[in-house]
Every structure is written in C-alpha cells, then in structure tokens.
N, C-alpha and C positions, 0 to 999 in steps of 0.2 A: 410610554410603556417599555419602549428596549432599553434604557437606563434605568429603568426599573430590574429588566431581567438580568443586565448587567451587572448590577449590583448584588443579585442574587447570584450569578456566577464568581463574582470577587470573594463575596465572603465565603463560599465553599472552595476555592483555590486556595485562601490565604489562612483559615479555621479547619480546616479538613486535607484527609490525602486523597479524596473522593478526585478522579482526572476529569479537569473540566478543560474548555477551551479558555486557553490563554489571552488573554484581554490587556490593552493597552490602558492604563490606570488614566483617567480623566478625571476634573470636579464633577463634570456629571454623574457619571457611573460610579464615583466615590463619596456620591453624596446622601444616601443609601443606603450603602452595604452592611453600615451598623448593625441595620435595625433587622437585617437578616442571620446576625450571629448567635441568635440562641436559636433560629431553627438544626445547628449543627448539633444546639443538645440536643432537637429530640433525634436527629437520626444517630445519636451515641444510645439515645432509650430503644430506640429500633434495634440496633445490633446488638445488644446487653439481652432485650427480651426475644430477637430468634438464638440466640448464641443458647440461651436457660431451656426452649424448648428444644433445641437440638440434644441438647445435655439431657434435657428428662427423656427425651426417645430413646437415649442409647443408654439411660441407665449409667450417666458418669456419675462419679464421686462429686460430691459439692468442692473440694480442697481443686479438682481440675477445673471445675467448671470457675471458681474465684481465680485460679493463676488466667485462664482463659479468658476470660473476664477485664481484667488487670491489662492482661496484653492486646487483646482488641482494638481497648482506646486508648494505647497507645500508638496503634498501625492506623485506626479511622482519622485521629488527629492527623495526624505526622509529629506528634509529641511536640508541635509547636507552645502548645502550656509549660510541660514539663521544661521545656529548654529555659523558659521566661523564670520557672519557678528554681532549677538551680543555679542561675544567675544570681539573682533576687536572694537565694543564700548566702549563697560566699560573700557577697555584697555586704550584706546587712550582717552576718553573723560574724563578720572580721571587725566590729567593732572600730572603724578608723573613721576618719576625719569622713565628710561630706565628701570633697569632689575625689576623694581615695575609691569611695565606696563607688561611686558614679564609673570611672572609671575601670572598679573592675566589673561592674555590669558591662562594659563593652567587650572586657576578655573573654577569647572562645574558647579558653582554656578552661578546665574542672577543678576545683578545688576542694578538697575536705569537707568540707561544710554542704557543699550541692549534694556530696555522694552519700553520706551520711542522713541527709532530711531526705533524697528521695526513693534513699531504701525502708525511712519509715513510712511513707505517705505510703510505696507498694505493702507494704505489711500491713499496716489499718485498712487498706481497699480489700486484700486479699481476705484477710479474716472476718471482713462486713461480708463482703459478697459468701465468704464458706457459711456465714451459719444466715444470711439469705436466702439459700439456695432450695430450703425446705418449707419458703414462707408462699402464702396465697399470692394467685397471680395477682389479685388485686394491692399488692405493693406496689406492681410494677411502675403505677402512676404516680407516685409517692416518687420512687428514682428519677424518672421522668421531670418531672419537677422540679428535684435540682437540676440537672443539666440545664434546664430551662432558666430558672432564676439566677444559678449561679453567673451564668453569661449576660444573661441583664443588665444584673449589675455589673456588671467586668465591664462589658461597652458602654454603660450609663458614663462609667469613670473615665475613658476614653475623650467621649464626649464632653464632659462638661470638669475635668478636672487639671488645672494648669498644670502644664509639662515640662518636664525639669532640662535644664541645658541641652542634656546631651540627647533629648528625647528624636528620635527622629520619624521613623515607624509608626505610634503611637499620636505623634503631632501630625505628621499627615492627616491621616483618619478625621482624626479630633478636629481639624481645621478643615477640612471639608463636609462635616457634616454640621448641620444646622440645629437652630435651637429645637426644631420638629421631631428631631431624629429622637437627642435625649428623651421628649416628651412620648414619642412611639415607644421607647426600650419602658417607662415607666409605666404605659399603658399596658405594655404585656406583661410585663411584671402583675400590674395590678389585676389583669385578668386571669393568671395563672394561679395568682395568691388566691383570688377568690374561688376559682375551681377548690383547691387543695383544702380551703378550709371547710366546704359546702363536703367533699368525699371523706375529710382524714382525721377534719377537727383539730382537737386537742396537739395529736404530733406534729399536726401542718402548723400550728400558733407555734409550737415550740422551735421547728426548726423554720419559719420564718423570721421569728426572735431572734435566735443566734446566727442567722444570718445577716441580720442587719444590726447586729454588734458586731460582726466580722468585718462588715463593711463598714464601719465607723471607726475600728479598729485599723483598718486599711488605708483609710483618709489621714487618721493622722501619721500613721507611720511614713506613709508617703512624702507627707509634706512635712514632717520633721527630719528624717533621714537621708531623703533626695530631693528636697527643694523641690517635689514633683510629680509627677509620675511619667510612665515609660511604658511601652508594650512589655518589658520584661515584668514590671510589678504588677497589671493588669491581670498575665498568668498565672504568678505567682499567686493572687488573688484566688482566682478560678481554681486552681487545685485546693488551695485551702479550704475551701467554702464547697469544692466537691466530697470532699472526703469527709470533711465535719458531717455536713448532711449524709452520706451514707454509712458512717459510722454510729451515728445517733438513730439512725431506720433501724439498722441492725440491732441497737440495743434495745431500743423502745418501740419498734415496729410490732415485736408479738402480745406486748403490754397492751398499748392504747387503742390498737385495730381491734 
C-alpha cells in the first residue's frame, strides 16, 4: 500500500506543480506511478471548472475567463507538457538528419519553431475556451475526458513504446513499469471511453476517433523521426491531443449536445 501511495505522490510531483513531499525514486514506488498520470487530468478538469464558476459569480467576460483558463494549466502543470511540446518542435520542424534532431531535443535553448507552434496552441486553447464559456455545465465532462484520455494515451506510449538513444526520463518510467501498468492506462482509458460515449454519443465517437488517429499518427512520427520516443514527444503528444479535443468541443459541442 505505501508504494502504492508513493507512486501517487511521484506522478503529482513529476505531472503537476501541486507541492507534494519529495520522494526518493525506487523501482518500487516507480512501478506505479504511470497509472496515476491521468488522474492529474482530472484535477486540470477541477481547476478549469471552479476557475468557470468563479468567472460566472463575478460576471467576467468569456475572452478572461479563456486567457485565465490557458494560464491555469499552465501554473497546475509546471508546463512540464509545454516544455516537451517546444522541444519536440524545433526538433521535428528543422527538418535535419535524425541524431541532429535528437539532439536538439536535448537543447534548453528555444528556437523559432517552439515559439511560433506554441503561440498557436495558446490561441486555439484560448478561443475554444472564449466561445466555451456560454456552453451547459454538462460539457464540463466532455473536457474532463480529455485530460483524461489524453494522458492515457501519453503514459500507454511511455510504457510500452521503444525509447530512442537519447531517451533518458522517459526510459526510466517506461522500464519500471510492468506489462500491468500499460494494461491499467488502457483499462481507464477503456472505462472513460465508455462513460463518454453512454453521456455524449456522437461527439465522444468523433473525438475518440481522432484521437486515436493522433495517436497512430504519433507512433509513427516517433519512430521514424527519432528512432523512438522521449518524455519530450510524450508532451508533445499530450498537448496536441489536448487542444484538438477541446477545439472540436468548441466547435461541435453546441451541434451534437
């Protein structure tokens, strides 16, 4: 049981800015921790939905409550995704050789290309969430949902998807957790999936659809690009797969509800 809770304290230290006690990393207590990383989505879905009722008490604009919104989970993270996801640009979008690209995943330097993808990623979050901001609470679980599955899947890949040279972060995890863990991230997956489709139908097929085109999409980029994957593409993942989903709530959310 206390590598159990251990485990739940690693993955809110190492997925969240939430201050937990600092823990000495073990196989035990890292054998685990996976299968605790989508519960950080839901408490991204907890501070998105007191963040909306605070904003409907005070009568804010929707355009504040989406910037507000936007920067939240950025502060709940510690932008630990974001960091993975402008790496994972410059990377990939410098178009060079393999261990080029590899290596500028390891620069903690910013390049053009990070700056550029994740002033759009804020812009699509920011304009989902402004014309969000007028919809039924019963969305709320529709958002929820992704945070949930998107980390799913993020830790499924973790777990069960071969890691490239330079992975280091990413191969830990991955090499401590067992074929079980993969099989728990797909169980909740599978159980979320079934919520969603039981409350939302139609828009839950669609955007569990292109979510597992995102992810099929992510496999092989991975493993043609980087011989692999890395905690940085993992992030990178997870924001893509965050934003598509609440970009497509936004659009088709007052359609199919």
């Amino acid at each position: 049981m206390k590598s159990w809770l251990e485990s739940f304290l690693i993955a809110l230290s190492m997925y969240s800015a939430i201050p937990v006690k600092c823990l000495n990393w073990t196989k035990e207590n890292l054998r685990h921790a996976m299968l605790f990383f989508p519960v950080v989505g839901i408490l991204c879905a907890a501070g998105t939905a007191l963040l909306w009722m605070i904003c409907q008490l005070l009568h804010c604009k929707a355009l504040l409550f989406a910037v507000l919104a936007v920067t939240g989970m950025v502060f709940l993270t510690g932008g630990i995704h974001l960091d993975g996801f402008c790496d994972t640009a410059d990377a990939l979008y410098s178009r060079r050789p393999q261990e080029e690209k590899l290596r500028i995943l390891k620069d903690p330097n910013c390049g053009p290309f990070a700056v550029f993808s994740v002033i759009l990623v804020f812009l699509l979050q920011t304009a989902a969430y402004d014309t969000l901001y007028t919809a039924a609470v019963s969305i709320c679980g529709l958002l929820a949902g992704g945070f949930w599955i998107s980390r799913c899947l993020s830790g499924f890949s973790v777990t069960r998807f071969s890691c490239a040279p330079t992975s280091s972060l990413a191969k830990t995890f991955g090499e401590n957790a067992g074929k079980h863990v993969s099989l728990g991230l797909m169980l909740e997956l599978s159980a979320a999936a079934v919520c969603l489709l039981v409350f939302y139908r139609w828009i839950a097929l669609i955007l569990l659809g292109l979510s597992g085109v995102l992810f099929w999409g992510y496999y092989r980029m991975q493993k043609k690009q980087f011989g692999g994957m890395t905690g940085d593409l993992a992030g990178f993942f997870l924001v893509i797969c965050e934003t598509v989903w609440l970009l497509i709530t936004a659009l088709l959310g007052g359609v199919l509800l």
